[in-house]
Structure formats: structure tokens, C-alpha cells
SETOR-325868 format. One record per residue: residue number from 1; residue in one letter; x, y, z of N, C-alpha, C in turn. Coordinates in steps of 0.02 Angstrom, whole numbers. Layout:
REM SETOR-325868
NODE   nuza   marro      n_X      n_Y      n_Z     ca_X     ca_Y     ca_Z      c_X      c_Y      c_Z
NODE    NUM       A        X        Y        Z        X        Y        Z        X        Y        Z
...
***
This chain:
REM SETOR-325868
NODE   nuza   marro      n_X      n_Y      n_Z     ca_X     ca_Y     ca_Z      c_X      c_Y      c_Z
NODE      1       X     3983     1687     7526     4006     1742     7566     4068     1723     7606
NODE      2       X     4082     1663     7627     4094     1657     7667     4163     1640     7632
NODE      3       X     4166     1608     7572     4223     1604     7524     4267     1691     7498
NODE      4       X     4210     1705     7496     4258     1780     7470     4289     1806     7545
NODE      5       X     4273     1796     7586     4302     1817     7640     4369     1800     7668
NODE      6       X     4375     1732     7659     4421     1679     7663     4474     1699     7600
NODE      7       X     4446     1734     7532     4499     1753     7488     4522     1799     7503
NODE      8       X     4488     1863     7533     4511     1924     7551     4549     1916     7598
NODE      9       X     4538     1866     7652     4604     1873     7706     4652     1838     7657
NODE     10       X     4669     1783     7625     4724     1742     7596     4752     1807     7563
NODE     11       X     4721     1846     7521     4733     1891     7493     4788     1950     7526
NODE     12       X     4757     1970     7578     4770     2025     7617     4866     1976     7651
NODE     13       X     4857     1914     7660     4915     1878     7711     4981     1887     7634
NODE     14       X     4924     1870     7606     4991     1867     7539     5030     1911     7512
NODE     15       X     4971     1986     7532     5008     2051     7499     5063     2072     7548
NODE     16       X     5042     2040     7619     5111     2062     7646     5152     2018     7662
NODE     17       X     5166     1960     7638     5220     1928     7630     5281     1917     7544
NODE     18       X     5220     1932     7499     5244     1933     7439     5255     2012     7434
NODE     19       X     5244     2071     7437     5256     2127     7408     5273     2161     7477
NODE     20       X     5314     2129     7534     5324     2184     7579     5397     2226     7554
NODE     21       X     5379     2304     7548     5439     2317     7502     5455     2324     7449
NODE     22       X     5400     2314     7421     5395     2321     7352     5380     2375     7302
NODE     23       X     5417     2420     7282     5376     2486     7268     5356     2488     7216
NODE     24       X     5284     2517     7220     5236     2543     7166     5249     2567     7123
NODE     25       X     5247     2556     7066     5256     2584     6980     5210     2637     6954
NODE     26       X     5236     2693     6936     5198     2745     6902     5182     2708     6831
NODE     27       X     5128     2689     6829     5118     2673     6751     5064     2742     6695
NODE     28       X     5113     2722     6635     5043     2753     6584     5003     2706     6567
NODE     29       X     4948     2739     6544     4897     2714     6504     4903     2668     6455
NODE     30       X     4894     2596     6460     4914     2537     6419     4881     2538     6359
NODE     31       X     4924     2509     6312     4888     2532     6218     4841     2460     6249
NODE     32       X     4774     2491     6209     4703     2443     6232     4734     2383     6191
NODE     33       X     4756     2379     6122     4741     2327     6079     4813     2272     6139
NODE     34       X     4819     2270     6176     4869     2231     6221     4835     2205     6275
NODE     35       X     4790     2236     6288     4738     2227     6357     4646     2190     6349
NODE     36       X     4634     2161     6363     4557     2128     6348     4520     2115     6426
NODE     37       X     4494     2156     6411     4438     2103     6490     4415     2032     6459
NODE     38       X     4432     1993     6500     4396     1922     6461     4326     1924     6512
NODE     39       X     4303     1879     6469     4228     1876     6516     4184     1785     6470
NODE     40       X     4147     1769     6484     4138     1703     6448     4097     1722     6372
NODE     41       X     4075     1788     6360     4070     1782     6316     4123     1796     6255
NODE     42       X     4185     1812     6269     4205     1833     6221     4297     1780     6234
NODE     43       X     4278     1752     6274     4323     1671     6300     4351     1643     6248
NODE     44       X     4310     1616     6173     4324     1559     6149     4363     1611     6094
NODE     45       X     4353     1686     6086     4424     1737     6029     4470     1740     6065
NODE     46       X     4484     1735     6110     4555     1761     6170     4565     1681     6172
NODE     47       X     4516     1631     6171     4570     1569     6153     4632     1563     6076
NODE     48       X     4569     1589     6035     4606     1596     5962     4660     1621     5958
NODE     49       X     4660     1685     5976     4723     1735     6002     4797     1694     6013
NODE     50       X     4759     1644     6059     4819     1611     6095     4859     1563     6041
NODE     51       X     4831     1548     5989     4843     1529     5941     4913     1551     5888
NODE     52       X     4903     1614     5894     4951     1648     5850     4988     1694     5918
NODE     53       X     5004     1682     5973     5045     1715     6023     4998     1707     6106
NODE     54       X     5051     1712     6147     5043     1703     6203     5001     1741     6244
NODE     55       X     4956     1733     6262     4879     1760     6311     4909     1740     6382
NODE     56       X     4905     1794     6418     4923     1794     6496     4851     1804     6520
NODE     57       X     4814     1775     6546     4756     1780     6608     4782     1802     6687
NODE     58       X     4750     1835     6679     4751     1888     6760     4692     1875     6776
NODE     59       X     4684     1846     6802     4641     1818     6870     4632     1866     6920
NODE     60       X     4583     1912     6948     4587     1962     7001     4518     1980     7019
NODE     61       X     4516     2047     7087     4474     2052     7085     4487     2139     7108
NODE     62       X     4411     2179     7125     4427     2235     7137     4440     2262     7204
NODE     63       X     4431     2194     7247     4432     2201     7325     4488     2184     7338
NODE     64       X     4548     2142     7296     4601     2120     7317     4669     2159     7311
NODE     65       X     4698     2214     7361     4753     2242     7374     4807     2233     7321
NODE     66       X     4827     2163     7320     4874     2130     7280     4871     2142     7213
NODE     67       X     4822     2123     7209     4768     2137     7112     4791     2209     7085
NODE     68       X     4772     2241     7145     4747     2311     7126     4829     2335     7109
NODE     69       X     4864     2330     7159     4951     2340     7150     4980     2326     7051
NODE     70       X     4976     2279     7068     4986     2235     7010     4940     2250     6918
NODE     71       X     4899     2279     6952     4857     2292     6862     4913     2352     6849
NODE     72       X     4928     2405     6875     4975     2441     6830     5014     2434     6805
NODE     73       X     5067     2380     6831     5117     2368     6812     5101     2333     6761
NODE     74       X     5073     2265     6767     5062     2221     6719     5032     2246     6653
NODE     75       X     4996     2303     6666     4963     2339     6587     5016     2385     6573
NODE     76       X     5043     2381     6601     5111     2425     6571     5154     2381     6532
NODE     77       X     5175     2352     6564     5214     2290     6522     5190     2251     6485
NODE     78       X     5121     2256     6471     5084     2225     6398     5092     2275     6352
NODE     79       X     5093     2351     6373     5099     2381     6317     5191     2405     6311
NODE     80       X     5221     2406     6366     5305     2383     6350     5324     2325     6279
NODE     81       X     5280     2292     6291     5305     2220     6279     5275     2211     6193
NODE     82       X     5241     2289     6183     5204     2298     6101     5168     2216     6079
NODE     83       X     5142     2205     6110     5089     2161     6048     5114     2077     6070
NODE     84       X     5188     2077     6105     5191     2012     6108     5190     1978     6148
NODE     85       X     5117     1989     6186     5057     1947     6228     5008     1975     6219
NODE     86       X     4948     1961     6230     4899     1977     6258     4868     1979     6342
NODE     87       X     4876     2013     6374     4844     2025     6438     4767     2029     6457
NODE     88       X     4731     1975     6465     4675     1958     6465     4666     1950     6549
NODE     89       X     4622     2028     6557     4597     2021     6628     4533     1998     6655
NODE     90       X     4528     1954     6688     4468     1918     6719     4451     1927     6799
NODE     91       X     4400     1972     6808     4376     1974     6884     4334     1911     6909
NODE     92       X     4381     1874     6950     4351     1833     6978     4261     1841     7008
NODE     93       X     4249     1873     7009     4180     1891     7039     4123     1928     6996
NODE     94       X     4141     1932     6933     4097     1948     6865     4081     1877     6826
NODE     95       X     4166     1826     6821     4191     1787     6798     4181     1712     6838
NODE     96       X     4128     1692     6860     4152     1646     6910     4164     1578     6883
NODE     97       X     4145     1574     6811     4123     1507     6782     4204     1500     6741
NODE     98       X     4244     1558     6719     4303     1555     6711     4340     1528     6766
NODE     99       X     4325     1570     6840     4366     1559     6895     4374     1483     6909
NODE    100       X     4313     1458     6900     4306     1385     6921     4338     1329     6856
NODE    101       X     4328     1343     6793     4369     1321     6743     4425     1305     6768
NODE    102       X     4479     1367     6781     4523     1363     6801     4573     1357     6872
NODE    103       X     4499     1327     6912     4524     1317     6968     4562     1365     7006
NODE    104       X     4542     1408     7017     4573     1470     7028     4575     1475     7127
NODE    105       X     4597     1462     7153     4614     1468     7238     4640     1538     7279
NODE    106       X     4678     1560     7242     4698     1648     7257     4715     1696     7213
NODE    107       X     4726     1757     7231     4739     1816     7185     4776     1869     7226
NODE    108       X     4816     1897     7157     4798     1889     7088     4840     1796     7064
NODE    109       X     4822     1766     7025     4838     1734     6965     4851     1739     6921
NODE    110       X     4919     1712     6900     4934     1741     6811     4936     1668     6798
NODE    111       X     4901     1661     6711     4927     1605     6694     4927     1607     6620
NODE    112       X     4990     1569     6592     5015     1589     6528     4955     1526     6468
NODE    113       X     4941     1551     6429     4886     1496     6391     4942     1498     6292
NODE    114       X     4937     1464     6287     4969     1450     6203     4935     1390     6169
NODE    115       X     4905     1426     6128     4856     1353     6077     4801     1343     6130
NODE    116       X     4786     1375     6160     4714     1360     6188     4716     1321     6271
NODE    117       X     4788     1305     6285     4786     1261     6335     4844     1317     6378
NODE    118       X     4844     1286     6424     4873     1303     6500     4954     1274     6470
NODE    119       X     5021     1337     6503     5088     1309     6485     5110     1268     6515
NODE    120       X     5133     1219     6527     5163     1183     6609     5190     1222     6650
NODE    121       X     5184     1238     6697     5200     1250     6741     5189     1339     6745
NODE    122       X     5148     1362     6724     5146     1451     6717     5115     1487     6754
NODE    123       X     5092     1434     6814     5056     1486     6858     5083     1532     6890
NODE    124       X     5073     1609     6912     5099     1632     6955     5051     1671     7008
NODE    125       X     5069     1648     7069     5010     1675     7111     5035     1710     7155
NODE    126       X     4995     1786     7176     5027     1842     7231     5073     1888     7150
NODE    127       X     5077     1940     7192     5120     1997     7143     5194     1966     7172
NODE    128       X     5228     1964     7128     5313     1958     7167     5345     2018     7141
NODE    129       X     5321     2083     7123     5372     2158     7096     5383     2142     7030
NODE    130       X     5375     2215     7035     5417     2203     6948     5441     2187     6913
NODE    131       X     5517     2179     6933     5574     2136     6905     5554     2056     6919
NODE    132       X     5530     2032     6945     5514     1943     6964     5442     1961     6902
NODE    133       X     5398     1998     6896     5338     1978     6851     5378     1975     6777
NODE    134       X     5407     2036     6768     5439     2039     6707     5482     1974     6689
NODE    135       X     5512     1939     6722     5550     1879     6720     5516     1820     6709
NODE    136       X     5439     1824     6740     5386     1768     6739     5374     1790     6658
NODE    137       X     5346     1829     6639     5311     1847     6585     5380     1830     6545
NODE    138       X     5428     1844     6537     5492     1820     6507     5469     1761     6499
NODE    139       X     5494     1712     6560     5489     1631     6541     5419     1594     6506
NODE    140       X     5365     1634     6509     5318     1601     6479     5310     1617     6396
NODE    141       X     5371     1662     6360     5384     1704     6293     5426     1626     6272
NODE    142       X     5475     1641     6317     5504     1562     6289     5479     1499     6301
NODE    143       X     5418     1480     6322     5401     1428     6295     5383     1433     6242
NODE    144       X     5373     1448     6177     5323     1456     6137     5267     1503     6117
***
């Protein structure tokens, strides 16, 4: 309890230092085959996935401001982006055995996975707007 509390304030400090100013995106409805809830049972196909193209994990939750900002856009730009990622969303609090896998400390979390493993350096934590996610999700296309 006392941890989710401690995320929700980190949470809450972050949304207004990372997104003060930041305006909200009207999104449509993201084509599903771009979007996956991950969950541990269905973990080790969204590894495969990663195999033949780049799997973004979103790390979030439904209490977190930041999260909540950020799923439109980001399912928008999975289905902008036609097919070349996968956007694999994970609620930290359905998910905890993922969360802890991946060491997960705040949200939202993005992190880019290729061949099954973590990219160097792909974390991105807090929403930074549109144009800065789109640029993240850029640089993790060119690794590989």
C-alpha cells in the first residue's frame, strides 16, 4: 500500500514537471492488430514478436495521470506507425511479476525490446509530448 502511494505521488510530481504544457491529443481508435495488453500469460508471443520487429512495453497504470495522458497518443502512433512496432501495454498492478522483471520504479515506462531482450539504453520514463515520444519511438526503429 504504502508503495503504490509513494508511486502515485512520484507519479503525480512527474506529470507536472514533464508534461506542464503539454497539450492533449485527440486520438482515434488504434488498429487492435498494433496494440496488445501483455499480461504473463501471453509474455513469452510478444517476446517472439520482438523477433521479427520492435515491441514497445508501456508500463502503466489506471491511477496514474501521466499513463492515462499518454495511452492516446501512444495508440495512435502505433497505429500511425502501421505495423512497425508493436505496442504492448502492461498495468503495473494486474502485471506485477512483469513489473518486477523489469524493474520497473515509475510511470508511465516505455521500453523498446528486439530479439527478446531490452535495447541499450530505451528506457523512457514520464510522458515528454508528442513530438519528444514520437522521436523516442523513432530512435528505438533505428536500432534494429
Amino acid at each position: 500500500m504504502r508503495f503504490k502511494r509513494f508511486i502515485g505521488l512520484m507519479a503525480g510530481a512527474l506529470a507536472l514537471v514533464v508534461s506542464f504544457g503539454a497539450p492533449a491529443s485527440a486520438a482515434p481508435a488504434p488498429t487492435a492488430a498494433n496494440v496488445v495488453t501483455v499480461t504473463s500469460a501471453n509474455y513469452a508471443e510478444v517476446m517472439e514478436i520482438s523477433r521479427q520487429k520492435l515491441v514497445i512495453l508501456d508500463f502503466g497504470a489506471t491511477w496514474c495521470p501521466p499513463c492515462q495522458r499518454m495511452k492516446p497518443v501512444i495508440e495512435r502512433l502505433a497505429a500511425e506507425y502501421n505495423g512497425r512496432f508493436l505496442l504492448g501495454e502492461i498495468d503495473v498492478d494486474q502485471s506485477r511479476d512483469l513489473s518486477s522483471r523489469y524493474n520497473i520504479r515509475y510511470l508511465p515506462t516505455l521500453i523498446g525490446i528486439r530479439n527478446a531482450a531490452e535495447l541499450p539504453n530505451s528506457r523512457n520514463v514520464g510522458y515528454p509530448g508528442e513530438a519528444r515520444l514520437r522521436a523516442w519511438i523513432d530512435a528505438q526503429l533505428a536500432k534494429g
